[in-house]
C-alpha positions as CSV (number, residue, x, y, z in Angstrom):
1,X,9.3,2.9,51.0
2,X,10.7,1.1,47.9
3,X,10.4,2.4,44.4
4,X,7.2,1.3,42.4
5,X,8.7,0.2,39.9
6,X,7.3,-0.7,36.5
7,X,9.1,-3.0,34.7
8,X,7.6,-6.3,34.3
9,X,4.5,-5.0,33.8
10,X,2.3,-3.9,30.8
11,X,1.8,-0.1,31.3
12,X,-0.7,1.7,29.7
13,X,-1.5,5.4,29.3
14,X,-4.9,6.4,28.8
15,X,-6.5,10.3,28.4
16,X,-9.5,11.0,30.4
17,X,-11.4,11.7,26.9
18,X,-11.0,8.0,26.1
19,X,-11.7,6.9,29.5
20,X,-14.7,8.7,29.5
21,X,-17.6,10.2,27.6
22,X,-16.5,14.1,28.0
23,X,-19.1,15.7,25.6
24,X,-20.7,17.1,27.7
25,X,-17.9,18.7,29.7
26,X,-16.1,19.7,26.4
27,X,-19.1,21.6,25.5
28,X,-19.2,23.1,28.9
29,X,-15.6,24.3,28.5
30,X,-16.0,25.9,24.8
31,X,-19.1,28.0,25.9
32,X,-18.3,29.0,28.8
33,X,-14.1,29.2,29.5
34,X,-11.3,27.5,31.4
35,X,-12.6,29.1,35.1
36,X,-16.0,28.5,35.0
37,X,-15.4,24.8,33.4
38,X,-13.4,24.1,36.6
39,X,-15.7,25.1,38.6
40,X,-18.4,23.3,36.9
41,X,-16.3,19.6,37.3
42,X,-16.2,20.9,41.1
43,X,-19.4,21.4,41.3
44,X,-20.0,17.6,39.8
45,X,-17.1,16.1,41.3
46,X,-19.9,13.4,43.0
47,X,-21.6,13.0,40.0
48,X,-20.3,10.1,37.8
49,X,-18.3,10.3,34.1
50,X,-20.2,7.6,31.6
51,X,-18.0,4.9,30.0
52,X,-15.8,6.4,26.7
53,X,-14.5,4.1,24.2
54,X,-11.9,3.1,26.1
55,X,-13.9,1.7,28.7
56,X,-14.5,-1.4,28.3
57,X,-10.8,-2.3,27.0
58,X,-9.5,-0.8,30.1
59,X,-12.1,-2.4,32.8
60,X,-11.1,-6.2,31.1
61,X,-7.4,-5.4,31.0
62,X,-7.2,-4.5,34.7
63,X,-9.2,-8.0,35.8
64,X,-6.6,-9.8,34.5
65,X,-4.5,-8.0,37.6
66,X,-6.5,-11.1,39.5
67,X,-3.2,-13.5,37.9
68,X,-0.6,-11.8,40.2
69,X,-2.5,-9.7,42.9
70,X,0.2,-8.9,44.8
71,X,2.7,-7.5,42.3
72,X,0.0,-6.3,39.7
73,X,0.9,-7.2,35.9
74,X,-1.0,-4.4,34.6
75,X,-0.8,-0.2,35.2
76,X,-2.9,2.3,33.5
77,X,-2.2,5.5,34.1
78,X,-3.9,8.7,33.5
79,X,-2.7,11.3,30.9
80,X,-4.2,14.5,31.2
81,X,-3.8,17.9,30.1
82,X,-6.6,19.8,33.0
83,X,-4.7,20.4,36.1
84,X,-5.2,18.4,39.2
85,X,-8.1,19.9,41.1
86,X,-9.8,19.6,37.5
87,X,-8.8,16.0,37.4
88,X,-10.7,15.1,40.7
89,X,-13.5,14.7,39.2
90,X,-11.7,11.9,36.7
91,X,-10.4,9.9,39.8
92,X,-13.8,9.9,41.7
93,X,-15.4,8.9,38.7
94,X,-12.7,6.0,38.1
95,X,-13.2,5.0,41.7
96,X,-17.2,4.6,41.4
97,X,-16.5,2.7,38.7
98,X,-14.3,0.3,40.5
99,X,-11.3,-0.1,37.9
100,X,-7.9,0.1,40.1
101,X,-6.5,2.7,38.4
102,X,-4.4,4.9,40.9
103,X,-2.0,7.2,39.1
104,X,-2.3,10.3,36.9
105,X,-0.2,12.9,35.4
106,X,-2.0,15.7,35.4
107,X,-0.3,19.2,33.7
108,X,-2.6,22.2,33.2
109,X,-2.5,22.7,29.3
110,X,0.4,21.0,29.1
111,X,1.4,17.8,26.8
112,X,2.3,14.8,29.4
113,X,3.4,12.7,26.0
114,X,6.9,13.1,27.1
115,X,6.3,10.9,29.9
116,X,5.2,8.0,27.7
117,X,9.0,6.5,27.4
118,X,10.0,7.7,30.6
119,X,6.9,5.1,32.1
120,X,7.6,2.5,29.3
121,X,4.6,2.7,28.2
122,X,3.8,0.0,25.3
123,X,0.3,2.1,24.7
124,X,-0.8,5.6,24.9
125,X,-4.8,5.8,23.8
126,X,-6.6,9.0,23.9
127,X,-9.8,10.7,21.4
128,X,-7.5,13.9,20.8
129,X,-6.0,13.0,17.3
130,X,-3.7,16.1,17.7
131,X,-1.8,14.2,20.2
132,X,-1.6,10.9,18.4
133,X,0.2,12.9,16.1
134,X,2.7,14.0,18.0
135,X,3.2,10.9,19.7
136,X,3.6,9.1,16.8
137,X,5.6,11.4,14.9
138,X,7.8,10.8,18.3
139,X,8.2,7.3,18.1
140,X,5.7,6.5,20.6
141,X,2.9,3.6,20.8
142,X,-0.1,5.8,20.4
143,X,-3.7,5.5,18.9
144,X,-6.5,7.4,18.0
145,X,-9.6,5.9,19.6
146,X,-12.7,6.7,17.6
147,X,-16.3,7.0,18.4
148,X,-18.4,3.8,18.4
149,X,-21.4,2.0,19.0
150,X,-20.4,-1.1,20.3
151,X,-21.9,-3.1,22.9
152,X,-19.9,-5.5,25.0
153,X,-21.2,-8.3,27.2
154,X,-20.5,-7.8,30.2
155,X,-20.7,-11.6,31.6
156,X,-18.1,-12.6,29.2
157,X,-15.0,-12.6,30.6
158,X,-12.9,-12.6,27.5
159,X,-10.7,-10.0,26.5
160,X,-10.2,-9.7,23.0
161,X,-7.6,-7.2,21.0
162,X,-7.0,-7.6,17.4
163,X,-4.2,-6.0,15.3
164,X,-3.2,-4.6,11.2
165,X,0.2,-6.2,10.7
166,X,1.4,-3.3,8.0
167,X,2.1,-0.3,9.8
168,X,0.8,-1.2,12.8
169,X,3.1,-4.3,14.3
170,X,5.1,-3.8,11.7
171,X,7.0,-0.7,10.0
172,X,5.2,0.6,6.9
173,X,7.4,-0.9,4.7
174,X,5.7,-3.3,2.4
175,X,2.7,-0.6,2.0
176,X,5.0,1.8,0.7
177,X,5.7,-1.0,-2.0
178,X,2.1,-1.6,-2.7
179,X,1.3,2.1,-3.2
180,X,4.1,2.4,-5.4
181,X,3.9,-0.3,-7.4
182,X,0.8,-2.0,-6.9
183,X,-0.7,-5.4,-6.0
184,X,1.6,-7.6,-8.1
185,X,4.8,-5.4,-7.1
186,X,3.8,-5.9,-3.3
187,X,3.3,-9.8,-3.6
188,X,6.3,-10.0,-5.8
189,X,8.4,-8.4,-2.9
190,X,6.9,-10.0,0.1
191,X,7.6,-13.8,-1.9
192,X,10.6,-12.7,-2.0
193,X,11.5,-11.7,1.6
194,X,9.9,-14.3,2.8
195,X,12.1,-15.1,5.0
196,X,13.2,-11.6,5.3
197,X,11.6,-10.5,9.1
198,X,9.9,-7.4,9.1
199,X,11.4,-4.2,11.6
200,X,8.7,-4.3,14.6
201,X,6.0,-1.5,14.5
202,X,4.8,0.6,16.9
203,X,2.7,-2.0,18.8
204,X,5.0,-5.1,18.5
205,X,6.2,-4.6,22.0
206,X,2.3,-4.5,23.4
207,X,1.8,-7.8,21.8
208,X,5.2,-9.0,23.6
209,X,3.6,-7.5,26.7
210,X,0.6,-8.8,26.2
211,X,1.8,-12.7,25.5
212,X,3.9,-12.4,28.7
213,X,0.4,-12.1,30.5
214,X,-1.1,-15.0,28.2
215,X,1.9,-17.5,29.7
216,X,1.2,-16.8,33.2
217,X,-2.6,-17.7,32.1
218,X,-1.3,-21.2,30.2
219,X,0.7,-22.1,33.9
220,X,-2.3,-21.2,35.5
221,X,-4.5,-23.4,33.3
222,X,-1.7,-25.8,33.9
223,X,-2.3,-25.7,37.5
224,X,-5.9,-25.2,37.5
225,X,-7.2,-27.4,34.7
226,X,-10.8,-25.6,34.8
227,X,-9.2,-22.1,34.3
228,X,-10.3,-20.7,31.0
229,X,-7.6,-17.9,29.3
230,X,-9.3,-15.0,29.5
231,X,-6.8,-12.8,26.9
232,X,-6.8,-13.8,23.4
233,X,-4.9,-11.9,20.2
234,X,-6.0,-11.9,16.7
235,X,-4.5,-10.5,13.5
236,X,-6.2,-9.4,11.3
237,X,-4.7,-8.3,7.8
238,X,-5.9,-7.5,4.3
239,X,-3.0,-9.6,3.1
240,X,-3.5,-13.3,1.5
241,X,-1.4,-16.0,0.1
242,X,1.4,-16.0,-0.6
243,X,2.1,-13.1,1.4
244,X,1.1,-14.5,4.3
245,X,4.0,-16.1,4.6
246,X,6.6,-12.8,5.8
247,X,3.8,-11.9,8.2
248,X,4.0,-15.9,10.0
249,X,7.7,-15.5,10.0
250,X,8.0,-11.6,11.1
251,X,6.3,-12.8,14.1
252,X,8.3,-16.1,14.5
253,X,11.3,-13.8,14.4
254,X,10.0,-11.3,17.1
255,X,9.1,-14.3,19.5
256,X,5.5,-12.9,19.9
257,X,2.5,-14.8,18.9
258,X,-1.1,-14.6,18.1
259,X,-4.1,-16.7,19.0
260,X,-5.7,-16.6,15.8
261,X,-4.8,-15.1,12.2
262,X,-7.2,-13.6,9.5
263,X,-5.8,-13.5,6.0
264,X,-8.7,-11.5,4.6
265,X,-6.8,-10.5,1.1
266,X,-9.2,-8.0,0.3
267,X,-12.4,-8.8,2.8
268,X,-14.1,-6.1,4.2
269,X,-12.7,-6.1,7.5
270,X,-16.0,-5.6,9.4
271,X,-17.2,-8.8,8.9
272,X,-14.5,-11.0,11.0
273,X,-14.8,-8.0,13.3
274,X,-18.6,-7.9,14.0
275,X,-18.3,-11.5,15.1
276,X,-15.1,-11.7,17.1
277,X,-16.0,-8.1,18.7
278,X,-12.5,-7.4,19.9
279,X,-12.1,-4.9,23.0
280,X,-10.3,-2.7,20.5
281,X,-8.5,-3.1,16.6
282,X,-5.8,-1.6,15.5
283,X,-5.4,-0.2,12.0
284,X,-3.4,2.1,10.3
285,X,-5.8,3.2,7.7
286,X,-9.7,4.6,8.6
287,X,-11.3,3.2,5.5
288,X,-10.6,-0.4,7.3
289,X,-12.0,1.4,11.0
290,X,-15.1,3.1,9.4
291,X,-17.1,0.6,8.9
292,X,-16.4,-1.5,12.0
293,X,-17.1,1.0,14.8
294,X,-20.9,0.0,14.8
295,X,-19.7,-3.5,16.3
296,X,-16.3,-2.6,17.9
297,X,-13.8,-0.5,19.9
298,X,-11.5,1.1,16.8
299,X,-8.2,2.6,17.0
300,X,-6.8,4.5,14.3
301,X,-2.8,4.2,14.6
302,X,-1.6,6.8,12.2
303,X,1.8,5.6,11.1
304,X,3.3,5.4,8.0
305,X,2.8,5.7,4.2
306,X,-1.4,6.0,4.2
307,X,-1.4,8.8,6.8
308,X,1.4,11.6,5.6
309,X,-1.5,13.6,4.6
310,X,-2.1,14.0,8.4
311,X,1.3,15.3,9.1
C-alpha cells in the first residue's frame, strides 16, 4: 500500500481536552491516580465524551472533506499524552459522533509536540496552556483554546474563523513598537512601512491552507452556480487608518486573502464577534478573548511581546 501522504492537505492537530469536555475525567484522575483513571475510561469506553471547545470548529472543518472525497483536503489528528488503551475511549467517542477523524498519536505522559512539523501541521489546538507554551516557544502553530459558552447553529452550514493580524498572522513586530513608544510611535512606523510587508506569523500558513480550500469552493460554485461557499475568513484587528494600510499589503505580499476585514482601532472586539460568531478567533492578547467567549470559540495564541510574562 502507498504512503498517506499529507501534503496538499490542511492538517490539523487537536488534544483530546479540546476535543472534548474532560472535566469530569480530569477530576477522576486527580482523586483517584493514573491506574484507577484507566480503568475508569475502560469501564466507560461505550459511554460518549460531550463536545469541548473545539468541537464545533473541528465537526465544520471536516464537512468541507465533501469538496474532494476521494483524496480528503482536510486531516485532524489526535495529540495525546494518555497511552493508547486510555485513548480508546477518545476514538469511540469520535466515532459516535461521526466526525472522520482516524489517526492519533498517542504517548503515555509523553509530549507528541515534536510531531507537529514532522505532520506539517499548520494548527496544533489543545486546553493545556503548558503545551502551547512549548509549542510556541518552538516555532510551532499552536493555541490555547479557552472555555466558552457559545452556542453554534447547527443548520448553518458556514464555517467561520477570524484572526489578530499582530502577533498572530504576523510576527510581533509592530506591537513591540507600540509598547515602546506608544500610539503615535506605532502609527508613525506602520505609515511608514507601508509598503514594507510584514514577516508571516504563526498562523499565516493556516490562512494559505485555508484559501487553498476556499478556491476549490469558487470552481465549485463555478460549476454549480447554486453552491453557496461554506468557509469564510475574517480579520479582525484593533488597528485603524492609516495603519491599515501595511496590514492590506502584508497580506497582498503573502498571496493569502480574507473574506472580510474589521479595522476596529480601539472597539471592543466582542461586539463584531458576537454577531459574526466565528468557529474560533485568534488573538494574541486575553484581554481581547475575555470578553468574547460568552458568544464564541476563543483561542489564545501566546506569541510575542504581550505574553513574555508567560515564558
Amino acid at each position: 500500500m502507498p504512503a498517506y501522504e499529507l501534503n496538499d492537505r490542511l492538517v490539523v492537530g487537536v488534544a483530546s481536552s479540546a476535543l472534548f469536555d474532560l472535566a469530569e475525567s480530569d477530576a477522576y484522575f486527580r482523586e483517584h491516580g493514573e491506574a484507577a483513571y484507566a480503568e475508569y475510561q475502560n469501564s466507560n469506553i461505550d459511554v460518549s465524551l460531550p463536545p469541548g471547545p473545539a468541537f464545533p470548529f473541528i465537526k465544520r472543518l471536516l464537512t468541507l472533506n465533501d469538496l474532494r472525497p476521494r483524496d480528503p483536503l482536510v486531516e485532524v489528528i489526535v495529540l495525546s499524552r494518555n497511552d493508547a488503551s486510555t485513548g480508546l475511549r477518545v476514538m469511540r467517542s469520535i466515532e459516535r459522533h461521526a466526525l472522520g477523524v482516524t489517526r492519533a498519536l498517542f504517548m503515555q505522559g509523553g509530549s507528541p509536540l515534536d510531531y507537529i512539523p514532522a505532520l506539517g501541521m499548520s494548527l496544533f489546538l489543545t486546553s493545556n496552556l503548558d503545551d502551547v507554551l512549548t509549542a510556541v516557544r518552538a516555532g510551532h502553530p499552536a493555541g490555547h483554546v479557552l472555555p466558552n459558552t457559545a452556542a453554534y447553529d447547527d443548520s448553518d452550514r458556514q464555517l467561520r474563523i477570524a484572526f489578530d493580524f499582530d502577533a498572530v498572522l504576523a510576527t510581533d513586530e509592530s506591537e513591540r513598537v507600540y509598547q515602546s513608544e506608544g500610539m503615535d510611535g506605532f502609527v508613525a512606523n506602520e505609515v511608514a512601512k507601508r509598503e514594507v510587508a510584514h514577516a508571516p506569523g504563526l498562523l499565516q500558513p493556516l490562512v494559505a491552507d485555508l484559501n487553498r480550500i476556499q478556491r476549490l469552493e469558487q470552481e465549485r460554485q463555478a460549476k454549480e452556480p447554486s453552491y453557496e461557499p461554506r468557509l469564510r475568513i475574517a480579520l479582525v484587528t484593533a488597528r485603524a487608518a492609516p495603519a491599515h494600510e501595511r496590514a492590506v499589503n502584508s497580506l497582498r505580499s503573502w498571496g493569502v486573502t480574507v473574506n472580510d476585514a474589521f479595522f476596529l482601532g480601539g472597539i471592543e472586539k466582542a461586539k463584531v464577534l458576537q454577531v459574526m460568531q466565528p468557529h474560533l478567533f485568534f488573538d494574541d492578547q486575553d484581554v481581547h478573548l475575555s470578553g468574547a467567549v460568552e458568544h464564541v470559540a476563543g483561542v489564545h495564541v501566546p506569541y510575542g511581546v504581550a505574553n513574555e510574562k508567560l515564558f
